[in-house]
C-alpha positions in Angstrom: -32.8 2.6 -14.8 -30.2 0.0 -14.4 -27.4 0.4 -11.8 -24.0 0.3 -13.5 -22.0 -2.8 -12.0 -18.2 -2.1 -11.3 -16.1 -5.3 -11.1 -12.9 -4.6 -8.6 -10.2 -7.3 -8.7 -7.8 -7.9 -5.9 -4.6 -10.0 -5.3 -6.4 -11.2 -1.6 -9.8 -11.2 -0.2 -8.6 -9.0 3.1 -7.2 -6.1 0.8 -10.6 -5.6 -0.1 -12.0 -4.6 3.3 -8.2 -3.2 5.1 -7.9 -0.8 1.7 -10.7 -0.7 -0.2 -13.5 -1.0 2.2 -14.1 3.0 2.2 -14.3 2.6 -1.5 -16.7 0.0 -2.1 -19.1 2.2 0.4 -18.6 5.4 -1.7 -19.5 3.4 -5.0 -22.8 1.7 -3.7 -23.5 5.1 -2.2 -22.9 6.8 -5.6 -25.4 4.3 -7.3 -23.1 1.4 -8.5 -23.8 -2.3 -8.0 -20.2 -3.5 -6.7 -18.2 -7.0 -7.0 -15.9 -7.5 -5.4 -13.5 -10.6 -6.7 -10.3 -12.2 -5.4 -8.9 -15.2 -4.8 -9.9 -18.0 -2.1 -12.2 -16.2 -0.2 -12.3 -16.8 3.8 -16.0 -16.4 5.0 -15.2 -13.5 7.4 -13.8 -10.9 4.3 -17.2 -12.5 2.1 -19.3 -11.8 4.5 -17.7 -8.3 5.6 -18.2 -7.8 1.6 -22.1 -8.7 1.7 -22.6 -7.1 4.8 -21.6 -3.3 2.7 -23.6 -4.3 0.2 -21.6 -5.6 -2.8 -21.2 -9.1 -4.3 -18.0 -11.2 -3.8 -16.7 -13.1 -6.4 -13.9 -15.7 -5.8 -11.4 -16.6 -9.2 -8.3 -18.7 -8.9 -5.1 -16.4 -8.9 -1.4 -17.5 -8.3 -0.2 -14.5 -6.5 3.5 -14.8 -6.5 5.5 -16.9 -9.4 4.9 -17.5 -12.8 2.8 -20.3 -14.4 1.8 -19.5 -17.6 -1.0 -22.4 -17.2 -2.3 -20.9 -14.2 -2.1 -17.6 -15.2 -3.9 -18.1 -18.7 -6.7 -19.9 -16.7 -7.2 -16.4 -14.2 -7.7 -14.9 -17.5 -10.5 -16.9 -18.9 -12.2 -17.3 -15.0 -12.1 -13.2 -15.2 -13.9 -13.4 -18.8 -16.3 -15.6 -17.3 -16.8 -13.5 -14.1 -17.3 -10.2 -16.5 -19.9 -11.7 -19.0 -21.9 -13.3 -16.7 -22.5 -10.7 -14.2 -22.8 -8.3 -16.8 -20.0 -5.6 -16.1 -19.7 -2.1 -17.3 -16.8 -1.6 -16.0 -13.7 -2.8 -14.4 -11.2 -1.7 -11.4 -8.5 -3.6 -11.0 -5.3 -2.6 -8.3 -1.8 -4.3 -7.7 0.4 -6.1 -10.8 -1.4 -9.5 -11.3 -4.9 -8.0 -10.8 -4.3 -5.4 -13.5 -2.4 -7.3 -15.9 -4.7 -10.4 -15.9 -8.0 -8.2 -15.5 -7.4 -6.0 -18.1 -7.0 -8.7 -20.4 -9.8 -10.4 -19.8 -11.7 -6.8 -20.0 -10.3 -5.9 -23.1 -11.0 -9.2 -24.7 -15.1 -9.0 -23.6 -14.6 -5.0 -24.7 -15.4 -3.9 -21.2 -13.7 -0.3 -20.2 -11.1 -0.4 -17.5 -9.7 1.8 -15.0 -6.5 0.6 -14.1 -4.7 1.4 -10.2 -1.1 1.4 -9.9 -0.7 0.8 -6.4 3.3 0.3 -6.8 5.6 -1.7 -8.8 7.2 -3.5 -5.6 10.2 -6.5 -6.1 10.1 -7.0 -9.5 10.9 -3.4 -10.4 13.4 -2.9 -7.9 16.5 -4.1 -10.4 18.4 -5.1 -7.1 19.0 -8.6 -8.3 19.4 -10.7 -11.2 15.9 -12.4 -10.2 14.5 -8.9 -10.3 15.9 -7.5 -13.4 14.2 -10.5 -15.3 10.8 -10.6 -14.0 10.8 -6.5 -14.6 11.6 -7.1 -17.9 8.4 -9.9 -17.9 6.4 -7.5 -16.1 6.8 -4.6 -18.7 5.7 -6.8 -21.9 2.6 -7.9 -20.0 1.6 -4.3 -18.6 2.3 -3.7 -22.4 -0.1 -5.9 -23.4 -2.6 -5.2 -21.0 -3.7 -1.7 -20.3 -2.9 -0.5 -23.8 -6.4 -0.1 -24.1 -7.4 0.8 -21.0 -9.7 3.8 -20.8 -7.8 5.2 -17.3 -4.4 4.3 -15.6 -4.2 5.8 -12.3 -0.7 6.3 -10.5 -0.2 6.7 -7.3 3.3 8.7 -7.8 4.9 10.6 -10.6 7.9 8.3 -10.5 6.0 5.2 -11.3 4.5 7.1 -14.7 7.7 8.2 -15.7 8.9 4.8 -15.6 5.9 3.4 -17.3 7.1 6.0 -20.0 11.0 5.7 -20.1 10.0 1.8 -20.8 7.5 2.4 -23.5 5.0 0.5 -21.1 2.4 3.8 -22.0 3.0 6.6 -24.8 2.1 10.1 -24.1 -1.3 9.8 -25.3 -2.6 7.5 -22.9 -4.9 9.2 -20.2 -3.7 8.7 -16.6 -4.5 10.2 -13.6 -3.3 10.4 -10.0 -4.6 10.0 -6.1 -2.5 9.7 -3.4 -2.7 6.2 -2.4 -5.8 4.4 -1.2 -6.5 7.5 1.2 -7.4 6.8 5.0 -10.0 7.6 6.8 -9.9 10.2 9.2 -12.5 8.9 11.9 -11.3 5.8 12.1 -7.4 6.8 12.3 -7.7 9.6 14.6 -5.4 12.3 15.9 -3.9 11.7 19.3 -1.6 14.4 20.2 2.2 13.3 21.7 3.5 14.4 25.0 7.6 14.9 25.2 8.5 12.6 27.6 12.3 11.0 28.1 10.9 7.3 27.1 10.3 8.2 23.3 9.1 5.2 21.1 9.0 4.2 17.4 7.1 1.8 15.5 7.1 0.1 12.1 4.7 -1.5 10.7 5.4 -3.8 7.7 5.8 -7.3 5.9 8.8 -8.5 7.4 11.1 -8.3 4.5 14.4 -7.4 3.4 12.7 -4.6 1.1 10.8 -2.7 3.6 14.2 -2.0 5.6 13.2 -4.5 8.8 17.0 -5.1 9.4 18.1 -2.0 8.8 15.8 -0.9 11.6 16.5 -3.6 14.1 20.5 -2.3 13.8 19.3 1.1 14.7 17.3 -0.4 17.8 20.6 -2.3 18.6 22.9 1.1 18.3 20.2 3.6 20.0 19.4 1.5 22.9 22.7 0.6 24.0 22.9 4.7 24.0 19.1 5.2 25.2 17.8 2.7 27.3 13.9 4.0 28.0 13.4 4.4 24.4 11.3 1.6 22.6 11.5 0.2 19.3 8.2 -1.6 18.2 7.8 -3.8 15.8 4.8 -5.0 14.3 4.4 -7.6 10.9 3.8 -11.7 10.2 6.0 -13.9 8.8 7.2 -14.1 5.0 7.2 -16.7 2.8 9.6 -14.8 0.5 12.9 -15.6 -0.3 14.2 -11.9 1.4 12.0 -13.2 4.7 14.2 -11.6 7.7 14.6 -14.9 10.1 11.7 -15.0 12.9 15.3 -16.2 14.8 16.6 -13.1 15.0 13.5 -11.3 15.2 12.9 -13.2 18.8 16.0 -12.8 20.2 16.3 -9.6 20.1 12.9 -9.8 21.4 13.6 -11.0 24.1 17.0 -9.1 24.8 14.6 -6.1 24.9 16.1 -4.9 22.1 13.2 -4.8 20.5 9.5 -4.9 21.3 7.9 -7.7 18.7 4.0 -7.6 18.0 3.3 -10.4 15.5 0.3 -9.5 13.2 -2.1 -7.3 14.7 -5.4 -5.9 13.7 -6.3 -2.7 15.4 -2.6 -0.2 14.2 -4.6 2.5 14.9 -4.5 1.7 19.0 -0.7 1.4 18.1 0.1 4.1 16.3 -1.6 6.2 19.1 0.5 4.5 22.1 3.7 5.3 19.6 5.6 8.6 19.0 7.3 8.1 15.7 6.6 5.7 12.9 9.4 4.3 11.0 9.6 3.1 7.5 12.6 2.7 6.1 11.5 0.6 2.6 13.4 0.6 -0.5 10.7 -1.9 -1.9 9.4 0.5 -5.0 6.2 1.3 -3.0 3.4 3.5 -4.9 2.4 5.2 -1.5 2.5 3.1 1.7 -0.6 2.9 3.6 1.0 2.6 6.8 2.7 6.2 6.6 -0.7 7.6 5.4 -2.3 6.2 8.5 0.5 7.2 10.8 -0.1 10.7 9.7 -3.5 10.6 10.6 -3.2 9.6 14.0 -0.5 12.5 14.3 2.9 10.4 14.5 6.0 12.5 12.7 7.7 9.8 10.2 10.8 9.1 9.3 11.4 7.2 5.8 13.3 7.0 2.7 13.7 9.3 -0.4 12.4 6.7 -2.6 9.8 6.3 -4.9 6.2 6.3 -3.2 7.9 6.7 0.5 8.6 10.5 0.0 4.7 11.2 -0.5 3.7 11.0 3.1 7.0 13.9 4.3 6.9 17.6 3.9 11.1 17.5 5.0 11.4 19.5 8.5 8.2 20.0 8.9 5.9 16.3 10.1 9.0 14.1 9.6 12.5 13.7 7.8 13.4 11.7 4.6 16.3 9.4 4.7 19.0 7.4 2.3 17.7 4.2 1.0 19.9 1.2 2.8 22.3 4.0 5.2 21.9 2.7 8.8 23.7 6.2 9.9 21.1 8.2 7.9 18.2 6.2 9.4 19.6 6.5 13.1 20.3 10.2 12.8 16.7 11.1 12.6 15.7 8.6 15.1 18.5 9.9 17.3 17.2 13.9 17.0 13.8 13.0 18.3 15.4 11.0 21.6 17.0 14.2 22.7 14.1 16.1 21.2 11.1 15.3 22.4 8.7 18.5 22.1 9.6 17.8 18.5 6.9 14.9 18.4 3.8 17.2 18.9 4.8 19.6 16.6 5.2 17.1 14.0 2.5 15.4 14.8 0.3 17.8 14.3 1.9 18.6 11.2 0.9 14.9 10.1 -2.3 15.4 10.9 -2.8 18.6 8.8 -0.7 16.8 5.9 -3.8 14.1 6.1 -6.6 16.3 6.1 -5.1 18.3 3.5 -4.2 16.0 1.1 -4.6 11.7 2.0 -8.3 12.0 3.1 -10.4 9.1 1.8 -13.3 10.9 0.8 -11.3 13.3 -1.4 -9.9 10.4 -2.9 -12.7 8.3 -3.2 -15.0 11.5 -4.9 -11.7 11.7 -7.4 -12.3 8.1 -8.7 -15.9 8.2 -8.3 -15.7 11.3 -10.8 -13.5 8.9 -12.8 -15.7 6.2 -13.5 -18.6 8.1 -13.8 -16.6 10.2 -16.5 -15.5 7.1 -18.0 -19.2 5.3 -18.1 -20.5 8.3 -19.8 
């Protein structure tokens, strides 16, 4: 008999491998004949994509902006991609993936399986910028997944909203995992020793959004107070217009202040040499990968209340949850584990367990497996 053939679509070629990687193992392993499209394709992430076993597929997407040219013509590339490789069934994840592949799905009457993986700047309402392109956003998601067989949520907030707007109705069948999972071998627990030079991390895009600033003012305030204690920062530079300045990223760099990475590769050999990870993002995350990881590897966390962010904290017990945008909420927590260590291992630990019981990748990868099989039948 035929192997099905699942189409995933992605926003950029490296998300494929960094988050769905694990993923496009289980399907092949379940039976499925995998592509794997996104745009401009760098030979390493093709060949990483051969080299599992699935097909990549490169289409022309405009990830940020709006050009209704542009856009129109990812639709009819997608339709192209979908008939001629003969697709059962397609997987799209992130905003421009889902709305422009479940267009082009539903017009070649292929099922879909939409992945809310957050709703991030445009649904944040913050500015006037915002408040427009949500309002954009929510027609197109509107007209887009309609019909889709599955949407999939990574939080209860973000399908609430999708309700309160009118996006979905009631009837529509949706279903949840808890982010993109992690694995558990490859981010594995390392358990923290108390020791008077404790260190933090935070790993993100370095935006405004994702609370970089707000974080480099803590540094500033905790180590004039603490000066063993480390404050690592790891992320590349932003092309957005809520970049934080490389400027003042170096200098306090090289004041100490602040211990500045760049981009980096392996975070699992850095969230092993850290104690705490830090994310204090008001970005409207679905659930961040970094906190899931961090967990695994048996760091407490510290974030915010927010939507997606609160996922990865049971409060008290691996980690504390913090006020959106309040520098004295975010130092607070930071403060408690300076001048309590032996706190670190027992949250750690904690983080660990949280992980195993509930962000494991193969739990979440059998739960969309079942999915799609569910759906094909």
């Amino acid at each position: 008999m035929q192997k099905k053939r699942i189409l995933l679509i992605a926003s950029y070629d490296g998300s494929l491998i960094r988050f769905r990687g694990d993923f496009i193992k289980s399907l092949i392993a379940n039976g499925f004949d995998v592509f794997a499209a996104a745009p401009s394709f760098t030979e390493k992430y093709s060949q990483q994509i051969k080299d599992m076993g699935a097909t990549p597929i490169e289409f022309n997407l405009q990830r940020t902006g709006l050009n209704p040219y542009k856009d129109f013509k990812s639709i009819q590339e997608l339709k192209s991609v979908i008939r001629d490789n003969k697709i059962d069934l397609v997987f799209p994840y992130t905003v421009k993936p889902v709305i422009y592949g479940s267009m082009a799905a539903n017009m070649c009457k292929v099922p879909v399986i939409s992945l809310i993986t957050g709703l991030g700047y445009a649904f944040t309402g913050l500015t006037t910028k915002a408040r427009i392109l949500q309002r954009f956003n929510e027609t197109l998601y509107k007209l887009s997944i309609r019909k889709n067989k599955v949407i999939v949520f990574q939080n209860e907030d973000d399908y609430q909203l999708f309700l309160d707007r009118k996006i979905i109705s009631k009837k529509q069948k949706v279903d949840f995992v808890s982010g993109s999972g992690v694995n558990l071998d490859k981010f594995s627990f390392k358990e923290k020793n108390a020791s008077d030079k404790v260190s933090f991390l935070l790993v993100a895009r370095l935006i405004e959004e994702k609370g970089i600033a707000l974080y480099m003012k803590a540094a500033e305030i905790l180590k004039a107070k603490y000066p063993k204690a480390e404050f690592h920062l790891i992320g590349s530079a932003e092309t957005s217009p809520s970049a934080i300045s490389e400027d003042e990223i170096n200098r306090l760099h090289k004041e100490g202040t602040i211990v500045f990475h760049g981009k980096q590769y392996n975070i699992e050999e850095h969230l092993h040499n850290r104690d705490v990870f830090v994310l204090p993002s008001y970005y409207r995350e679905g659930l961040p990968r970094t906190t899931l990881e961090a967990c695994a590897c048996g760091n407490p966390i510290i974030t915010t209340d927010s939507v997606g962010c609160r996922e990865a904290v049971k409060e008290g017990e691996n980690g504390f949850l913090i006020e959106p945008r309040n520098l004295d909420a975010l130092v607070k927590p930071m403060e408690y584990f300076i001048t309590n260590p032996e706190k670190i291992k027992e949250m750690g630990i904690n983080s660990r367990k949280y992980a195993e019981e509930r962000f494991d990748v193969d739990i979440i990868n059998k739960e969309l497996n079942d999915l799609i099989k569910e759906v094909l039948s």
